[in-house]
N, C-alpha and C positions, 0 to 999 in steps of 0.2 A: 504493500500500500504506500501512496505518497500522503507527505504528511507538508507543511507549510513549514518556513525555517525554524530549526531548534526545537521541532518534534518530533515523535514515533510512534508509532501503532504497531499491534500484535494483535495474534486473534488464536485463543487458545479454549480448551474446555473449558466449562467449571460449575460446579455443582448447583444443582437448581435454585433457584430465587424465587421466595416466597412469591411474588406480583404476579410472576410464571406460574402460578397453578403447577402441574406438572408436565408442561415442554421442556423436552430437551432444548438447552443453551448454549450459548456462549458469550466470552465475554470479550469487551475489546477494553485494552489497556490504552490512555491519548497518554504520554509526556508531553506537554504544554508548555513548562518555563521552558527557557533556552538555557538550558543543564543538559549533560552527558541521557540517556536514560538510563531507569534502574530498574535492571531487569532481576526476579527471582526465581526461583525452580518452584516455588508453592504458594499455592491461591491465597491463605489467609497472610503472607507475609507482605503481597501486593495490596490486598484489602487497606492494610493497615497503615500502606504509606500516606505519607502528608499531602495537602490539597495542591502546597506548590509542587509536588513531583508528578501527580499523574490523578484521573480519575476512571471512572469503571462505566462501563455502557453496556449492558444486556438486552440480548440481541436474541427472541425466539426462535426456535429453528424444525420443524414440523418434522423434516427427514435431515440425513445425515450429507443430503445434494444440496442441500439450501448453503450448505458452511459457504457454497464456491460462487453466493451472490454476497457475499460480507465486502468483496471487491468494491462495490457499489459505494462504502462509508467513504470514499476517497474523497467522493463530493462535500460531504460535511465537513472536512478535518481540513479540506484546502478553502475554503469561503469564511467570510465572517458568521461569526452565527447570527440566528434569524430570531426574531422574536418569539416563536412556536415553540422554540425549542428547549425541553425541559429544562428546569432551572438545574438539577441533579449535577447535567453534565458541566455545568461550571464553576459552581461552589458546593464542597463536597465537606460536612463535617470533620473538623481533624482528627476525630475518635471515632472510628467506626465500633460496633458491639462485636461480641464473639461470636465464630461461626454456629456453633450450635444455634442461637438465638435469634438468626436471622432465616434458619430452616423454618418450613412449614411443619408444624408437628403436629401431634393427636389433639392437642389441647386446642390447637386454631380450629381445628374440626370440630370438636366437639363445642366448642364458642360460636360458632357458627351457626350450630345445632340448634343452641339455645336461643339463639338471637333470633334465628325465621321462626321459633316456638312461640316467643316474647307476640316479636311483631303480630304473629296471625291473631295472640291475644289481646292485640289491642293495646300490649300496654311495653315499656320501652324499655329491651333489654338490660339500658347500663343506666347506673344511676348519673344523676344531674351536679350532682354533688361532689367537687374536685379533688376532696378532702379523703372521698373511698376509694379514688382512682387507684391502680399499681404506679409505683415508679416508673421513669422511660423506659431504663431497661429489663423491665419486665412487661412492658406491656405490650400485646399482638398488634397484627398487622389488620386484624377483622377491628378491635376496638378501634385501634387511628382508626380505620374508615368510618365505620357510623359516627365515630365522635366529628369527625371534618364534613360528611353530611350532614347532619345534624346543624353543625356551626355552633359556635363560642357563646354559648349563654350569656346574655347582659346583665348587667348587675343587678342583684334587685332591690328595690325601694324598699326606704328605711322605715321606721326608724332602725339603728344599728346600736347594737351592747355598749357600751363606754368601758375604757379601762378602769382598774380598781388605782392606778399607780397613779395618773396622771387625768385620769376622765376624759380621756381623746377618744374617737370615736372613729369609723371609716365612713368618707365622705361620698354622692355621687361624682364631687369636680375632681376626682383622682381619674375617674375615667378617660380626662379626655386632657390631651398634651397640647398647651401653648404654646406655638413658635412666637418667633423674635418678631416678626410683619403681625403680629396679633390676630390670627388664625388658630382654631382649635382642629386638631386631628384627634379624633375618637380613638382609642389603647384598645382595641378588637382581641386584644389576648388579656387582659385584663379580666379574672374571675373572683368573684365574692360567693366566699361557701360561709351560711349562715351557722351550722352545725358548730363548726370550731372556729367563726369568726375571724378567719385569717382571708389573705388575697391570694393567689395565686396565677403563675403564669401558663394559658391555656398552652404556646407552643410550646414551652421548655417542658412541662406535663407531662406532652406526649409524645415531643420530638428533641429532648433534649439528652446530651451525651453521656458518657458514661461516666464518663469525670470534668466534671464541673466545679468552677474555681466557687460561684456564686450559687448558693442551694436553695438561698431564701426563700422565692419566688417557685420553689421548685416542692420544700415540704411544709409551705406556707408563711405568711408574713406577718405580724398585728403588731408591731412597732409602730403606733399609728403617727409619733411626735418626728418620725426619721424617713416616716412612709413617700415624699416626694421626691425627697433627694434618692433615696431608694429605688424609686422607679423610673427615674431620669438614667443612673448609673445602669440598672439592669436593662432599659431600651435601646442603652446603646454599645452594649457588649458583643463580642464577636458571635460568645454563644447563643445568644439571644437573637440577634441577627441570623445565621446558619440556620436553628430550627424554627423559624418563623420564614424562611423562604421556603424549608420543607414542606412547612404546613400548604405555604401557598400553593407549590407544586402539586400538591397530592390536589388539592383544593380545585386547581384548573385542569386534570385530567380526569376527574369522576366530574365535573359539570363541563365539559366539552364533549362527553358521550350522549349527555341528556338533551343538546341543543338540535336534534335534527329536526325531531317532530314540533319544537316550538316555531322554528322556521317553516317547513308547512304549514303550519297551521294560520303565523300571520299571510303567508302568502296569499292562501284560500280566504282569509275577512279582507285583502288591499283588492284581491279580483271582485266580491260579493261588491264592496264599496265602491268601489268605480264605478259598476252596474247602478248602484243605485243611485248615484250621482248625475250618471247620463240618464236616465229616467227622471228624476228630477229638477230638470234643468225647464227656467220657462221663462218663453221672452217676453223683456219687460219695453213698456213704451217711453216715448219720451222724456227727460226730465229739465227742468229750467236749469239756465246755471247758475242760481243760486243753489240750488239743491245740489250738482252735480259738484259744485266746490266744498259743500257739506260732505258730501260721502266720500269728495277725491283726501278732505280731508281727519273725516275718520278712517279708512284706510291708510292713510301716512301715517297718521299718529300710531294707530296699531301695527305697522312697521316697525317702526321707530322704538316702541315699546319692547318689544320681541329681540331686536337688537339689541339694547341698552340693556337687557336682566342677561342677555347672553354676556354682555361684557363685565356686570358687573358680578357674574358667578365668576366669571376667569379672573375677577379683580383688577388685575395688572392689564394696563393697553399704551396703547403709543399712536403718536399724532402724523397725519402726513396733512400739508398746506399748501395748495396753490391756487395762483391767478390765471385769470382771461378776461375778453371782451364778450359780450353778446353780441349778437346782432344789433341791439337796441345803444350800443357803445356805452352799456354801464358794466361795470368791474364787477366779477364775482370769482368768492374763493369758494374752490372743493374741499372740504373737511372731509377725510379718509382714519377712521379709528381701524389698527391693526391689536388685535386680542387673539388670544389662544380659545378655539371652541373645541369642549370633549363632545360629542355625540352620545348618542343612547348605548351603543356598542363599546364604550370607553374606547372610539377612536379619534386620537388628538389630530389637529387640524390647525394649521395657521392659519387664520380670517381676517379679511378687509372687509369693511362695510362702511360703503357710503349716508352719510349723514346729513345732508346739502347742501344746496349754496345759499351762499350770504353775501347780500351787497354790502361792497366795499366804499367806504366813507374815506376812507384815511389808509393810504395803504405806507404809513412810515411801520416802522417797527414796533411802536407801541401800539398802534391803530389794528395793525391785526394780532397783534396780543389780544387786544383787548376783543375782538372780535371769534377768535378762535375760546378763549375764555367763558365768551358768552357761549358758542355752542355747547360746550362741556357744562356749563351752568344748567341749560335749559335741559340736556338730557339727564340730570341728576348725578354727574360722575365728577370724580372728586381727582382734582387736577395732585394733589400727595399721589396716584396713584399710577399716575405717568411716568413711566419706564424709557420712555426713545419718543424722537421727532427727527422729521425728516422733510427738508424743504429743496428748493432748487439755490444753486447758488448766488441768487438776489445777494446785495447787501444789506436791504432791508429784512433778510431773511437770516444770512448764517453771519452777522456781524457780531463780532464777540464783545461791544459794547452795548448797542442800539438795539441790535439785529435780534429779530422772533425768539431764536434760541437761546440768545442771553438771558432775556427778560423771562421768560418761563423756566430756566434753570436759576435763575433770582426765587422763584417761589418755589422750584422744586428740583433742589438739588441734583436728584437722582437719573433725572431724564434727560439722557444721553444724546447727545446730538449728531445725526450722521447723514452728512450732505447726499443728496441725491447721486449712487454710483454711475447710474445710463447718461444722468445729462453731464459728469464728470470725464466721464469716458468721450462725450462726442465736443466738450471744449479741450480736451487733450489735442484730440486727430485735430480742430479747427488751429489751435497755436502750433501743432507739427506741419500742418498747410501753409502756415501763412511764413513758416523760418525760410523760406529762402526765393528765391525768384524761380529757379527749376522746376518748384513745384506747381507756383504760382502757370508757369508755361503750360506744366503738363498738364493740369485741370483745364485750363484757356483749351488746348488742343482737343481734349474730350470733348468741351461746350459747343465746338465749331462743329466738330463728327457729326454730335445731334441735330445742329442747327440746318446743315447742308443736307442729312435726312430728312427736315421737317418734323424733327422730335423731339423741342428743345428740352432741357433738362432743369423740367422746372420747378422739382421737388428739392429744396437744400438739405435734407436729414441725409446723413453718414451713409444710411442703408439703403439711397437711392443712389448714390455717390458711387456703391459697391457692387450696384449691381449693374452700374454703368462701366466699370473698371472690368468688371468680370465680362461681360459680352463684348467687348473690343476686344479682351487677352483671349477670347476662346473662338472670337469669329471673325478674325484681322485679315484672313485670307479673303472671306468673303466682302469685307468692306474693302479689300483696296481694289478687287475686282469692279464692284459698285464705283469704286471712284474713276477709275480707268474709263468706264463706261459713259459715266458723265460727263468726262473730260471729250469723249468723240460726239455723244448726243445733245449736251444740252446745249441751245442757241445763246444761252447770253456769256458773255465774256466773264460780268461777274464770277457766274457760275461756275468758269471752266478756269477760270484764276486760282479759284480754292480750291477746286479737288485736284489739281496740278500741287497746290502748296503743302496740301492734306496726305498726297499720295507721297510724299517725298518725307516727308518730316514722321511716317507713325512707322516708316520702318528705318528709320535713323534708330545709331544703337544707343543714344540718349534716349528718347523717348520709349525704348522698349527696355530699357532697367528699371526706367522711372513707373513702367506699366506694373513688372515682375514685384516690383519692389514694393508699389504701395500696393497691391494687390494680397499681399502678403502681410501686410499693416492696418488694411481694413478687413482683416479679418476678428481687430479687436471688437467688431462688430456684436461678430458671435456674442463675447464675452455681458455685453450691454444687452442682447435682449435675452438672456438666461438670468441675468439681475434684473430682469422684469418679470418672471414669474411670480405665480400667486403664493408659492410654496416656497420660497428661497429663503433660507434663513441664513442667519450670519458664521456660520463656519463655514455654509457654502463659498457665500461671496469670500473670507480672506484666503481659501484656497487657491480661488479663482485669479485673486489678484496676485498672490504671490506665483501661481503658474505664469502670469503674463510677465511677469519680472522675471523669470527664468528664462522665457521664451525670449524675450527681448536680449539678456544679454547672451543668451549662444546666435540670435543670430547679427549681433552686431558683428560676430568674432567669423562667423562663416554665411551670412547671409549675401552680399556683396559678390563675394566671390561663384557662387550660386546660380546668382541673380544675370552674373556675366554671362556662364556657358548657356545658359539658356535664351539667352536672346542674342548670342551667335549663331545658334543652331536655328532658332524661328530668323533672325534676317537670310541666312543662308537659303532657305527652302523659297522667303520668296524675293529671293533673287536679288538681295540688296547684298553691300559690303558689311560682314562684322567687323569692321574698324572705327573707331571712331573719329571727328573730324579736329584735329587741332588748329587753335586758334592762337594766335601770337604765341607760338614756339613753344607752347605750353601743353602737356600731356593731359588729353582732355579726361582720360580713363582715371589718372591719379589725381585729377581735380574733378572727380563727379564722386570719386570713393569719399574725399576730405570732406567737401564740400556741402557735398550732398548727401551722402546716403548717411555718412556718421555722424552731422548736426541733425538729421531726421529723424536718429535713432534716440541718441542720445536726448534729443528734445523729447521724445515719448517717454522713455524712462525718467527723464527729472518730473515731468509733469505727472507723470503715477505715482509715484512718491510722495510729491505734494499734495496733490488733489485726494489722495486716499491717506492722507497723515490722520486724519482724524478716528479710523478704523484701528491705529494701532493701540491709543489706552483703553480701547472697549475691549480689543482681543487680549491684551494683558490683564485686565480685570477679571475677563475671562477664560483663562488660560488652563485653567483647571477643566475645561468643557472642550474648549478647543483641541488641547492637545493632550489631552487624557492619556491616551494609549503612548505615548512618548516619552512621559516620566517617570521617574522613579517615587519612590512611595513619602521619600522625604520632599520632592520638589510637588509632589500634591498636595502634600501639608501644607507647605511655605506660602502657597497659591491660595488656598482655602484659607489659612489664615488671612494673609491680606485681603482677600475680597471681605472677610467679617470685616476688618475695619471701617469700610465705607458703604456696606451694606445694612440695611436695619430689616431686610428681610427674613436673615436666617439668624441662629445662633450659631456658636461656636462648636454644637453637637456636630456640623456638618466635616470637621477634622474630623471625629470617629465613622463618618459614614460615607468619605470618600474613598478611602484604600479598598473597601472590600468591593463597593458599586465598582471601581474601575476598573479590577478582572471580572464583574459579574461584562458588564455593557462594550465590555473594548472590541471594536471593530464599529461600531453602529454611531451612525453621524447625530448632530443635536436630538431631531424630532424624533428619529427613532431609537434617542433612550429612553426620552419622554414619555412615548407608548408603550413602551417596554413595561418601564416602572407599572404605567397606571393600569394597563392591561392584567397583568398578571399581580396586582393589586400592592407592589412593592411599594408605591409611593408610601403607606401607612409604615416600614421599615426605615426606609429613606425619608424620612418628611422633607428636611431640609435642603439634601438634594434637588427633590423636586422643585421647588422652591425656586431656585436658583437656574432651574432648564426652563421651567416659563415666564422668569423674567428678561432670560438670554434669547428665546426664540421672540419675544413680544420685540425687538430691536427692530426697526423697519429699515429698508435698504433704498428704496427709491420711492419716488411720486407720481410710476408710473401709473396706480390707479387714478388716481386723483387728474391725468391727465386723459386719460380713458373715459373720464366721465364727461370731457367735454364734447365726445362723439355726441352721446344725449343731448347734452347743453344746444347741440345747432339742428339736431331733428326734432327739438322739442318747442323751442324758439325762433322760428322761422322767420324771415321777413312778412309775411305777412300773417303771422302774430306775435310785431315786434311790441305790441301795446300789453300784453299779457303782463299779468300783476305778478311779483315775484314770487307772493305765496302759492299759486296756482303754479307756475314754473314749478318749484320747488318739490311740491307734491307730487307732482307728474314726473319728475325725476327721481325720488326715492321708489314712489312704485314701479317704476320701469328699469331703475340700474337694481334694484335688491326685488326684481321680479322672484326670487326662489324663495325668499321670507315670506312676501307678498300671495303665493302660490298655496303655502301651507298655513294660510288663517284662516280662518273658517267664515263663510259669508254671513250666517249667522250671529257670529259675535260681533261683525263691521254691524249689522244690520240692528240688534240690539244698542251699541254704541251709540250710533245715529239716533234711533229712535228716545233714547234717555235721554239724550240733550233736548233733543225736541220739545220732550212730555215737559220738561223744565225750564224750559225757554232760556237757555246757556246757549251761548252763543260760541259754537265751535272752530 
């Protein structure tokens, strides 16, 4: 088998595994770290090694032909892992129990017995009671199950005993953990047995090791005056952590068996509902526009509402702000809120959602402060809780006195500012255009190409630039044939001047390095509309940028040289000199290299640097997310600790719960650790973690939506409904850009809505 570097795989017998019923098995040995492996002659001596050496994966085997598809594991062991995939295979307790104890024996059968006896009676095999449980290592593999079916008993309502020493008592507020951002995460393993009045820990219970430094929580607790610090220390211990991802694991493979038929079944009531839906549908007549601005605006408002409780479950969101003209020549800015939405499936999602426009009065930097301010005001969201903004490079926008993002990092600290990367990207390529007169020529000679087709090139954006650049470098044969032709057909002199001037000058070998070259430069293109995606989050972008900073300097050092043989060989085929032409005694080839192509490079690299400087104290801040799989266990800390200093959304618990998360997640980019966690329900393990991944994914990268919405702005606002009142604009624009919110509210609760203002005479 192949294994990824500084691993190896075997694949040997080994004695049946309780999970296994009884199939014959086998087991597959990973070494992981990048250490020698440690191979043994005997099963329980392998069992036993530590998590950083190797872990175990049992593999059913029906016949003794199957061993010869184990081939197949090569795909897991060379990919990052996936989120599906059992938590087992990556964090594996450091004490495993004794072989005897992990066999199926007479006594799980006959526990078995008793339990489908229990059940048929109606009444529930094991007690409730954590206090009668057996210890971990006595207890089967049939109890775990029904006790992780079943789930973790809540605590129950008091009143509670009081000590005799102290008269302290057990509380319900022990149940639930306050992070440092003043969010409460519910303790799900936290159990109160009434009997002997202690607490105890439902994972460590049932899935805790055999040797345990901390027992407390394990043969019960009622220290009631020690009891928080207590339970802070024990949620964030190794061993506590280890059998509380067990628990989850068992937890998400007995309810991913149960989910088929639930999904049939919603299926079968979304086709019933649809039916019923197109049967109930009736056309309505007329209605005035007054009325029709009533309902256009109870429909936005219950948009808006839908949106705004989504944002404020995520808490955390981030601002994107731009300008335009109407038609009507009055200014309006697009307010874009970027939040984290979980779905019903606990699948995480980066979200934009449009909020609308707002006429502009004052567009200085306090004026849309204060404007941007008021959106947030009227949507009920609390500007502390602003993580990122993201504007275009105005100075009334990114000025770090005046400018938008001053002024609202004046009121909230924490909210990070990170210039627009697509429109960064296309004033880079405009200041590498305009460094030299070469360049300045070879766009002129493009403009003429179009213009003697009758195509002129009247789009300015980069990506109209590129695709003008790319159909001359890929169809030059066929334009100079075109121009030849012109040069014997068309009557006018004008006419026959330029494509004589046009046919000479696009197969000169200046003009076809300058084609190769910037052909090759405008493919930062790419780079700008992948930072326009809905889903881009910020480890994406600094990879992205530091790839272009690689790319740029290998091809300062070998691009040129490249760029030569290749448009020797295209002048050659049609039929020009690969030479170039000197001019006052001067080697025009070592004065296009100097000149040209290394101020053109050099000028893109300085301008990335600067134009994306600001991405580097965000990526340092977050450096602990970024570059996870790259550190060592003490430069995690060192990361994690400084981000506490200037963070007030986690605690400092998050140094205990970064080393173990960064061998659970390593390989998997921001959003999907994000899922990872909440998926398979780790964020309650992790709190602070979490924490810290959706305030890093709520960072926005550009203004491309917010420029998006101005497609709407000019199909909705036409000339000739340039008089349209801006609340009716505005309406009409939340329910046509957040058509998918819009889609899932129910006509009935607009239609109730409306009608209560009505019956009240509120004026909506």
């Amino acid at each position: 088998m192949s294994c990824r570097s500084g691993s190896s795989a075997s694949i040997s017998p080994c004695p049946q595994h309780p999970l296994l019923s009884h199939q014959p098995s086998v087991c597959v040995f990973l070494h992981c770290i990048h250490e020698p492996p440690l191979w043994s002659s005997s099963f329980s001596s392998c069992l036993s090694a530590p998590f950083s050496t190797s872990f175990v994966q049992y593999i059913p085997c029906p016949s003794s032909a199957h061993v010869q598809t184990i081939s197949a594991l090569t795909v897991f062991v060379s990919k990052p892992p996936q989120p599906d995939l059992p938590i087992s295979n990556f964090v594996h307790p450091e004490g495993v129990a004794d072989e005897g104890e992990e066999h199926r024996g007479p006594d799980d059968e006959e526990g078995e017995e008793q339990r489908d006896a229990a059940e048929s009676a109606g009444a529930r095999p094991y007690s409730e009671d954590p206090a009668e449980w057996p210890s971990p290592h006595e207890t089967g593999n049939s109890f775990r199950q029904y006790m992780v079916e079943s789930g973790s008993q809540k605590c129950s309502e008091g009143p509670y005993p009081r000590s005799d020493k102290n008269k302290r008592c057990f509380s319900k507020t022990y149940c639930f953990r306050l992070l440092s951002n003043g969010e409460k995460v519910e303790r799900d393993w936290l159990l109160y047995s009434k009997s002997t009045n202690r607490v105890y820990c439902f994972a460590c219970k049932l899935f805790g090791e055999a040797k345990v430094a901390d027992t407390r929580l394990v043969v019960g607790f009622n220290n009631w005056q020690c009891l928080s610090k207590s339970l802070t220390h024990h949620e964030t211990s190794g061993s506590h952590i280890n059998a509380h991802l067990m628990w989850k694991e068992l937890a998400s493979r007995l309810r991913l068996d149960k989910t088929t038929d639930d999904e049939l079944q919603r299926a079968l009531a979304a086709e019933k509902a649809h039916w019923r839906s197109a049967v109930s549908k009736k056309v309505s007549g007329s209605l005035s526009w007054c009325t029709q601005n009533e309902f256009l605006d109870s429909i936005s408002e219950c948009v808006l509402g839908k949106i705004t409780a989504q944002i404020k479950a995520s808490k955390y969101f981030a601002v994107e702000l731009n300008r335009t003209l109407s038609v009507s020549k009055h200014e309006q800015t697009s307010v874009i809120i970027w939040y984290i939405h979980t779905a019903e499936k606990k699948k995480v999602t980066i979200a934009e959602s449009f909020v609308g426009f707002t006429a502009v009065k004052d567009a200085t930097g306090k004026g849309l402060t204060d404007t941007l301010t008021g959106v947030l005001d009227g949507l009920g969201l609390d500007l502390a809780n602003c993580r990122g903004q993201s504007y275009d490079n105005g100075s009334n926008m990114r000025g770090i006195n005046k400018g938008v993002q001053a002024l609202i990092q004046q009121r909230c600290p924490e909210a990070l500012f990170i210039p627009c990367c697509s429109h960064s990207l296309n004033l880079l390529l405009c200041d590498a255009a305009a460094s030299n007169k070469e360049c300045l020529t070879f766009f002129g000679t493009i403009q003429r190409l179009y213009t003697i087709c009758s195509s002129s090139l009247k789009s300015d954006t980069w990506e109209a630039k590129l695709d003008s650049v790319k159909a001359v470098l890929l169809q030059l044969g066929g334009i100079l044939d075109a121009l030849e032709q012109l040069e014997e057909a068309a009557g006018d002199s004008k006419i026959v001047s330029e494509a004589k001037s046009l046919s000479d000058e696009i197969v000169s070998m200046e003009f076809l390095v300058c084609l190769l070259v910037w052909y090759d430069l405008l493919e930062i293109n790419f780079a700008s509309k992948a930072l326009q995606a809905a889903d881009v989050s910020l480890d994406t972008a600094i990879r992205l940028i530091d790839s272009l900073k690689e790319f740029l300097l290998r091809y300062r050092e070998e691009g040129f040289q490249k760029s030569l043989e290749i448009a020797g060989r295209i002048a050659i085929e049609m039929g020009a000199s690969p030479k170039f032409k000197e001019r006052r005694f001067r080697k025009q080839k070592k004065a296009l290299q100097v000149l040209v192509f290394n101020v053109l490079v050099d000028i893109v690299r300085q301008e990335l640097s600067e134009r994306f400087s600001n991405l580097q104290p965000v990526s340092e801040k977050f450096k602990f997310i970024t570059k996870m799989e790259h550190m060592t266990k003490a430069e995690l800390e060192e990361s994690v600790t400084a981000y506490t200093l200037t963070a007030s959304d986690v605690s400092r618990d998050i140094i205990q719960e970064i080393y173990p998360a960064s061998r659970l997640l390593k390989g998997y980019k921001a959003l999907e650790k994000l899922n990872f966690l909440i998926q398979e329900n780790l964020d309650l393990v992790f709190p602070d973690l979490t924490v810290a991944l959706r305030v890093f994914l709520t960072m926005p990268l550009t203004v491309a939506s917010a420029e998006r919405s101005y497609s709407k702005l000019k199909l909705i606002k036409t000339y000739l409904r340039s008089n349209m009142s801006n609340d009716r604009f505005t309406q009409l624009a939340v329910i046509s850009i957040e058509n998918r919110v819009a889609r899932s509210i129910s006509y009935d609760a607009t239609l109730e809505k409306w009608a209560s203002a009505k019956a009240q005479n509120v004026t909506i």
